[in-house]
C-alpha positions in Angstrom: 152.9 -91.4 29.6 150.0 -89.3 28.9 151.9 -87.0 26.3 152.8 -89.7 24.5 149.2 -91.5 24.2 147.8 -88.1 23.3 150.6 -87.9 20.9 149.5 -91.4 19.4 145.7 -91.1 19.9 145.2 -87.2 18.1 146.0 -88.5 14.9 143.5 -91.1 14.7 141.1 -88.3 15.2 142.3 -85.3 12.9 145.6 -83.6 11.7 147.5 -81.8 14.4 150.0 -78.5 13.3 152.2 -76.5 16.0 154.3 -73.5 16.5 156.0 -71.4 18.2 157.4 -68.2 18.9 159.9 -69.3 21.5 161.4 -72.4 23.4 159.4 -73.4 26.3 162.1 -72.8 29.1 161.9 -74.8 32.0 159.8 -73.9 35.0 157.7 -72.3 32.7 154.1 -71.6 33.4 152.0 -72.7 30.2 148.8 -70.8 30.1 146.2 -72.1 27.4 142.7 -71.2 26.2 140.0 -73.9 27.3 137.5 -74.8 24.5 136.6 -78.5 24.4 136.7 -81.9 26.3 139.2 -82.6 23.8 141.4 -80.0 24.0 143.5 -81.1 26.6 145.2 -84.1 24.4 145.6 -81.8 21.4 147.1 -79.7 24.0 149.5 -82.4 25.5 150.0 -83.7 21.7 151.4 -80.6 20.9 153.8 -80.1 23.7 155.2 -83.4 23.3 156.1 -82.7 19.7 158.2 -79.7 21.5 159.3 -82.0 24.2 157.7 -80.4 26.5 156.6 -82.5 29.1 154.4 -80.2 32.3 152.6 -80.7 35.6 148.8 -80.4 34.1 146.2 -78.7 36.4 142.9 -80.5 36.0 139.6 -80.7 37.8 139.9 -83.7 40.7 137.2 -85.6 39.4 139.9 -86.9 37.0 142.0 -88.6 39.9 139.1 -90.8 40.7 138.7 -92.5 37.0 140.6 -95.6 37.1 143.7 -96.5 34.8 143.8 -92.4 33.9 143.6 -91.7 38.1 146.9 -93.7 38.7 148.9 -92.4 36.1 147.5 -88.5 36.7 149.3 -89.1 40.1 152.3 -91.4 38.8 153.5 -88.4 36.8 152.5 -85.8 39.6 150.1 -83.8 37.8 148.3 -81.7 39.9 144.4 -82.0 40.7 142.0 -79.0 41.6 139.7 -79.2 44.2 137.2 -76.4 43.2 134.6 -75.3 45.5 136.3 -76.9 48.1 138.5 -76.3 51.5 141.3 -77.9 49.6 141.5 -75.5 46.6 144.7 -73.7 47.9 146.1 -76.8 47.7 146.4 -76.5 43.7 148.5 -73.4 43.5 150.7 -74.5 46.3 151.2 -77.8 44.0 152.3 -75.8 41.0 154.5 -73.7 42.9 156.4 -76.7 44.4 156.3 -78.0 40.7 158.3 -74.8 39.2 160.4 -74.2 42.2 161.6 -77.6 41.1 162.4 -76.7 37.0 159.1 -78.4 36.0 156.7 -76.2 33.9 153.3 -75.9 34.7 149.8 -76.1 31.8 147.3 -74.1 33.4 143.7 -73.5 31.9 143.3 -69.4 32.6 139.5 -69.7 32.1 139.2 -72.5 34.7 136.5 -74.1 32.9 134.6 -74.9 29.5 132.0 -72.0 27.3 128.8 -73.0 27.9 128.2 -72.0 24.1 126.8 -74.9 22.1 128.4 -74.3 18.6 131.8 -76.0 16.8 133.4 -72.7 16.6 135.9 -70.5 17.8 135.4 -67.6 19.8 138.1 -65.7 22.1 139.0 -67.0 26.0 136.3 -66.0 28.1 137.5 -64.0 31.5 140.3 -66.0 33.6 140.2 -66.4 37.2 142.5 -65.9 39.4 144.6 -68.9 39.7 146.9 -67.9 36.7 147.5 -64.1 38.3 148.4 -65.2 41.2 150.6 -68.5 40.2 152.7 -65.6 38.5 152.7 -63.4 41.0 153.7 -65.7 43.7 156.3 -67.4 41.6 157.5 -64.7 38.9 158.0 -67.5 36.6 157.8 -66.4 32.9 154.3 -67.2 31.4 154.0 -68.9 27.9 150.6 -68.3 26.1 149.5 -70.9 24.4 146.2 -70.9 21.9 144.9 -73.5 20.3 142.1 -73.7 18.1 139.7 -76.5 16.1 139.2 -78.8 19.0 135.3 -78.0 19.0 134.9 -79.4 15.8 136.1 -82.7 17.3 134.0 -82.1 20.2 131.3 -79.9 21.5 127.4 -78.9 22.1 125.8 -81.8 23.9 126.8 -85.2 24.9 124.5 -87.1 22.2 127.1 -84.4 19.9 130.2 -85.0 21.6 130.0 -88.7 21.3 128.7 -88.4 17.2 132.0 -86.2 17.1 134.4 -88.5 18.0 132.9 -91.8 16.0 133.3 -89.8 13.0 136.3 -87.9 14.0 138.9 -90.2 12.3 136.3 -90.5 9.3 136.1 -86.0 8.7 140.0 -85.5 9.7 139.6 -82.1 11.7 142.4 -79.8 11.6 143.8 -78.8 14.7 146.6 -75.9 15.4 148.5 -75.0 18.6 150.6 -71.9 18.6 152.9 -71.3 21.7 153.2 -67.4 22.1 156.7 -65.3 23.5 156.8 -65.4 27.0 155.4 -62.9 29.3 156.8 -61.8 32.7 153.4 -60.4 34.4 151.0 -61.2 36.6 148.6 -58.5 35.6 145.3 -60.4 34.7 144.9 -58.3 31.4 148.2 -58.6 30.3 147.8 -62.5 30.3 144.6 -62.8 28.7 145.9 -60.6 26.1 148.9 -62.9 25.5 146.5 -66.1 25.5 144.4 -64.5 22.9 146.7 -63.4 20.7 148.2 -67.3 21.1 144.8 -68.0 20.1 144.5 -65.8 17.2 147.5 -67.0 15.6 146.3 -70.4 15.9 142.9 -69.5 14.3 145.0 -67.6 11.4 147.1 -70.9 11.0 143.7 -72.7 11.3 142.1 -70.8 8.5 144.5 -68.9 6.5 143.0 -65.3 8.1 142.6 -63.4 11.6 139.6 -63.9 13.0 138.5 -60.3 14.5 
């Protein structure tokens, strides 16, 4: 359900391109750069075009908002109790999810930049949860890097909300480029892959490599 709204509802809001190294192969753990509150559909968009359909990691909070709450546990995505006594619970979550030949969309970074600008800058540091997903599981890791979704959305919430009236209206170009797996669970190595996702996606984005 929620791929396929986000695959509906982008659109409205800008033009949406995607590529790709390799197939996603099931039980696949999807590792993406975190930029915007809008990412996520671009994000899910994107995937769906691949038919790619994963177990989304997102902040609890999210399970509480009603119509979006049911159907983030309908389709057993998995919520993440930061802070909390229940934030193990996440990781065992996604491993259950991959034993079981579903892939996995993590956010490495675990959060948004606090930056209040529309453009792109690399993945801040990751914390721990992607390492240690692949280390306890072994299951390949796809890097995926998307770029353009601050221009959408970002800076402050008088911003934000400016952004998406005129979204539709200014047509933002998005791009989501799904890197060749990677079969680590050296913290480096992965953000390494995630920004070189993301650098492809900024080259698709603007026609250069942003260095």
């Amino acid at each position: 359900m929620l791929n396929r709204l986000a695959s509906v509802v982008v659109p409205v809001f800008g033009t949406l391109t995607v590529s790709a190294s390799s197939a996603v192969v099931p039980g696949s753990i999807i590792a993406a750069n975190h930029t915007s509150l809008a990412d996520p559909a671009i994000v899910l968009a994107a995937l769906h075009r691949l038919d790619v359909h994963p177990a989304v990691l997102a902040t609890a909070g999210l399970w509480r908002i009603p119509v979006l709450g049911p159907a983030l546990r309908r389709e057993r995505h998995i919520p993440v109790h930061r802070g909390t006594t229940r934030a193990a619970e996440a990781l065992s979550g996604a491993m259950a999810a991959l034993a079981a030949g579903r892939s996995v969309l993590i956010y490495g970074e675990g959060g948004l930049p606090h930056r209040q600008d529309s453009g792109e800058a690399p993945p801040e540091r990751f914390r721990s949860g992607l390492a240690r997903l692949a280390a306890a599981t072994g299951a390949p890791v796809v890097p995926l890097g998307q770029a353009g979704a601050r221009r959408l959305t970002s800076g402050s919430a008088a911003k934000q909300l400016a952004g998406l009236a005129t979204g539709p209206l200014r047509r933002p170009r998005y791009h989501v480029h799904l890197g060749a797996a990677v079969r680590s669970a050296d913290p480096g190595v992965l953000h390494a892959a995630v920004t070189a996702a993301w650098r492809s996606s900024v080259d698709e984005l603007h026609g250069r490599v942003l260095r």
